[in-house]
C-alpha positions, -999 to +999 in steps of 0.1 A: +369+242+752+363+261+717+357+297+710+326+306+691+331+329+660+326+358+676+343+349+711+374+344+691+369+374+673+367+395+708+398+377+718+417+387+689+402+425+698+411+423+733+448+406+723+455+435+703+443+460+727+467+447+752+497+446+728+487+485+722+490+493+757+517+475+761+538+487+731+529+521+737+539+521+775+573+508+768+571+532+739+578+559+767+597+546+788+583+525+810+601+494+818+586+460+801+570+441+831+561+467+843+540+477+809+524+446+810+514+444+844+499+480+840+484+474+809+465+445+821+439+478+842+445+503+817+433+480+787+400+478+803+392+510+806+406+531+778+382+541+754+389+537+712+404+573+707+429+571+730+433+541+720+434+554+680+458+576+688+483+551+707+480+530+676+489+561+652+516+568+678+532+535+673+531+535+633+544+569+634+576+560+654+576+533+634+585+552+605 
């Protein structure tokens, strides 16, 4: 099976999403498998400024 253009392009989208959610879960505390497990309903359902602002989160601590 091959991924069209823009199926791969969504994938790529929906890949980072997760490793957002994820990153920014264990971020605060919460304990890895349990980040990705969680992420896997919240990813779905937060909308892009949350989303944003978890990103600018992450570069922040970052430094």
């Amino acid at each position: 099976m091959f991924l069209t253009d823009a199926g791969a392009a969504l994938a790529t989208r929906v890949r980072a999403r997760h490793r957002t959610v994820v990153a920014l879960l264990i971020a605060v505390g919460v304990p890895a498998a349990t980040a990705e497990f969680d992420a896997e309903g919240i990813e779905h359902h937060v909308s892009e400024t949350p989303l944003a602002a978890f990103e600018a989160f992450l570069r922040e601590r970052q430094g």
